[in-house]
C-alpha positions, -999 to +999 in steps of 0.1 A: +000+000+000+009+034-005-001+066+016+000+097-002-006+133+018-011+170+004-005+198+020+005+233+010-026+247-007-047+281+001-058+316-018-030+328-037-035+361-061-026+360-096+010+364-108+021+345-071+031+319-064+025+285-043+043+256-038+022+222-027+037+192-015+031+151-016+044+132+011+046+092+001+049+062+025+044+024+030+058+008-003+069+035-020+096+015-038+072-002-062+060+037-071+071+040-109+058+077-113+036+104-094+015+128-112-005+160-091-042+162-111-069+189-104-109+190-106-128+223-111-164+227-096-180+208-130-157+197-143-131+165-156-102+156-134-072+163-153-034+157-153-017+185-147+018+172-145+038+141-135+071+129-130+089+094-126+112+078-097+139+091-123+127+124-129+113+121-162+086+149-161+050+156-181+030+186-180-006+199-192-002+223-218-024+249-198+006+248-175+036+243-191+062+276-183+045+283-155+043+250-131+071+227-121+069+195-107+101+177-086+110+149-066+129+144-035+135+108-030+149+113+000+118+129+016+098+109-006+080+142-014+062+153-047+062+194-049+045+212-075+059+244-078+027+268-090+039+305-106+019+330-118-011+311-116-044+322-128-080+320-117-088+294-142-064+269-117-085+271-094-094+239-080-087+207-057-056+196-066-046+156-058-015+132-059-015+105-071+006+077-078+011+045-099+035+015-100+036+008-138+037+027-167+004+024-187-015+015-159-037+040-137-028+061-108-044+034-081-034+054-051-047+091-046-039+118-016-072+133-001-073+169-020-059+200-014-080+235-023-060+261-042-080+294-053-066+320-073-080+350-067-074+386-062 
């Protein structure tokens, strides 16, 4: 089994910054990549980036410049680095994780709120 835990969300205005974290444990050795999604009010959960035990990294187009996802395998912490976000990220941001490539994330952190606003 694998734990996952976010932390790190909250109101942040446009053009800041916010930094949100993943903290992994139990079998986190078979983890084979770890990817942060979001959900608006009404809509799809999305990817919005993710990142391998090697540090391979993906990234939504709608954030691509502006986020940054890294690993710190000695924490075993996920961080998504969020700059100038805009109101259109709004929403509840989870980790997840997955042990195989191709397969779905099967293990998901319990949501952290981030609102963009002014």
């Amino acid at each position: 089994q694998v734990r996952l835990v976010e932390s790190g969300g909250g109101l942040v205005q446009p053009g800041g910054s916010l930094r949100l974290s993943c903290a992994a444990s139990g079998s986190i050795f078979r983890i084979y990549d770890m990817g942060w999604y979001r959900q608006a009010p009404g809509k799809e959960r999305q990817l919005v980036a993710a990142i391998t035990s090697g540090g391979g990294t993906n990234y939504a187009d709608s954030v691509k410049d502006r986020f940054i996802i890294s690993i710190d395998n000695v924490k075993n912490t996920v961080y998504l680095q969020m700059s100038s976000p805009k109101p259109e990220d709004t929403a509840v941001y989870y980790c997840a994780a997955r042990l195989a490539s191709g397969r779905e994330y099967g293990y998901w952190g319990q949501g952290t709120q981030v609102t963009v606003s002014s």
